[in-house]
C-alpha positions in Angstrom: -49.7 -159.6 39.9 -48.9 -156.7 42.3 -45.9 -155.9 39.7 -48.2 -155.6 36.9 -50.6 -153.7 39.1 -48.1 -151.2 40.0 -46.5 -150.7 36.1 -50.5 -150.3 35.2 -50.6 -147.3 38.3 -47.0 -146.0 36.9 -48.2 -145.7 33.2 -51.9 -144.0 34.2 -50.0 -141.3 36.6 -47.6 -141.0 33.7 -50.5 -140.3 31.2 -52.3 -137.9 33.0 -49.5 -135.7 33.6 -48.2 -134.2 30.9 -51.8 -132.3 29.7 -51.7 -130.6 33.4 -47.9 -129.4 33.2 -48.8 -127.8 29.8 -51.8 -126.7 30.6 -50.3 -125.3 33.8 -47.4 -123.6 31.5 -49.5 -122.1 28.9 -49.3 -118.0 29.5 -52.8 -116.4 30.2 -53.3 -113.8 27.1 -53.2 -110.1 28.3 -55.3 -107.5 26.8 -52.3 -104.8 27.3 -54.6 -101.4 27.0 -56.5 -102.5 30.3 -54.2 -104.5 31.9 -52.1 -102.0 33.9 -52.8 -99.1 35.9 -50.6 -95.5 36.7 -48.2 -96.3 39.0 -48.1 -100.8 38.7 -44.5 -102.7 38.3 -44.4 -103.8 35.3 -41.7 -105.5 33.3 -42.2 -106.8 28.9 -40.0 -108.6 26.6 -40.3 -106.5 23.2 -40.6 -108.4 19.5 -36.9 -107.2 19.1 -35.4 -109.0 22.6 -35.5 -106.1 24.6 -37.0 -106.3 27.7 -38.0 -103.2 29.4 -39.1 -103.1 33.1 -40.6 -100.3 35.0 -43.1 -98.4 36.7 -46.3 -97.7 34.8 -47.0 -94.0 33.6 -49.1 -92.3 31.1 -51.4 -95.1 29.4 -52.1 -93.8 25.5 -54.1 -95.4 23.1 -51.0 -96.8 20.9 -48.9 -97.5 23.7 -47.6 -96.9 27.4 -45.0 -94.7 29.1 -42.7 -96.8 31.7 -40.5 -95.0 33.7 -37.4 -96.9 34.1 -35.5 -95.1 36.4 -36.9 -93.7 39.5 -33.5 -91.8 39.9 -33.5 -90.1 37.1 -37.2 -90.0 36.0 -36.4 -91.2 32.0 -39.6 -92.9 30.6 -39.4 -94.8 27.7 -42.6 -95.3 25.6 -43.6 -99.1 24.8 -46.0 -99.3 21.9 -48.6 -102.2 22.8 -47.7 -104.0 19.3 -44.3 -104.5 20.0 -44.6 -106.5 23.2 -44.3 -110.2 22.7 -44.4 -111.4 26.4 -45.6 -109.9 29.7 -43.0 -111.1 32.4 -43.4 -111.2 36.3 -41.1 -108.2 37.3 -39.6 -109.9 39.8 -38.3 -113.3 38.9 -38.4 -112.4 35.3 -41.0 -115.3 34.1 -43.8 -115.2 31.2 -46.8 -114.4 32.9 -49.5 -113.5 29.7 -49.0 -112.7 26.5 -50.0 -109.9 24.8 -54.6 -110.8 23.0 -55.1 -108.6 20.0 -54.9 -104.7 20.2 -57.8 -102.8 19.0 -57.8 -99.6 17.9 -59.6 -96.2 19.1 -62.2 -95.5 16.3 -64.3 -93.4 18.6 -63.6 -90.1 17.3 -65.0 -91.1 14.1 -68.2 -91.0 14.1 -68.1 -87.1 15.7 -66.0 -86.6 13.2 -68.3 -87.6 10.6 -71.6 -86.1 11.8 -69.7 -82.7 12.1 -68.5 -82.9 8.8 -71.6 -83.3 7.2 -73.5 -81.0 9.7 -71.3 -78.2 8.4 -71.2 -79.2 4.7 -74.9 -79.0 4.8 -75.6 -75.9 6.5 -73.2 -74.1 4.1 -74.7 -75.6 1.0 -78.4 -74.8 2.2 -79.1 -70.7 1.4 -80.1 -68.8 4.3 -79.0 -71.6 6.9 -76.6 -69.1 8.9 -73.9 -70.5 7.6 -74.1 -68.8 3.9 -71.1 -69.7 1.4 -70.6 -66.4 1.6 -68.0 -66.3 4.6 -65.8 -68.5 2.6 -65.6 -66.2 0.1 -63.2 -63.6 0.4 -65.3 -60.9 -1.7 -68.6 -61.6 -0.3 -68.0 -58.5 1.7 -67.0 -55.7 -0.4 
């Protein structure tokens, strides 16, 4: 009885563990264009198999500057939709993978209004902004 008692135990511990070890393997997804700040270690694994490890530089809206060597200063830029994995830079182990990347659409709306601010106040007569300073013989 204590046998079948103890294969029961065996078979329950058994069951329970596999959902935890994945679970505790799954990477953590990393939203790349808030992740890291000037001056953090930082280390990727790019879609082609590169991996490129660093200290963080200039952040840009497409991508980030790393500077590889501190001896010689080269940077190289990493665009954020070429990194497949973010790795721990010291052991060399997946930490997060790159979430989805959004785009910077916030200069289009300005954009926009300013177009159509200007289009309008050149098309309207006497609106300080006559048609006639983009034509060439207005003033002769």
């Amino acid at each position: 009885m204590k046998a079948a008692h103890r294969m029961m135990a065996i078979v329950l511990v058994l069951l329970a563990l596999p959902p935890r070890t994945l679970h505790a393997q799954q990477p953590r997804q990393v939203n790349l264009q808030a992740a890291f700040d000037r001056g953090d270690r930082i280390a990727v694994e790019l879609r082609d198999g590169r991996r490129v490890s660093g200290i963080v530089g200039s952040r840009l809206t497409a991508g980030v500057y790393i500077k590889v060597s501190e001896r010689t200063g080269a940077e190289t830029f990493v665009k954020y939709r070429t990194v497949r994995a973010v790795l721990d830079p010291d052991s060399g182990a997946v930490i997060g993978i790159p979430g989805r990347v959004t785009r910077d659409r916030r200069w289009v709306k300005p954009v926009v209004i300013t177009a159509v601010v200007i289009g309008t106040l050149a098309v309207i007569p006497h609106s300080g902004i006559p048609l006639c300073l983009f034509n060439p013989h207005c003033f002769d």
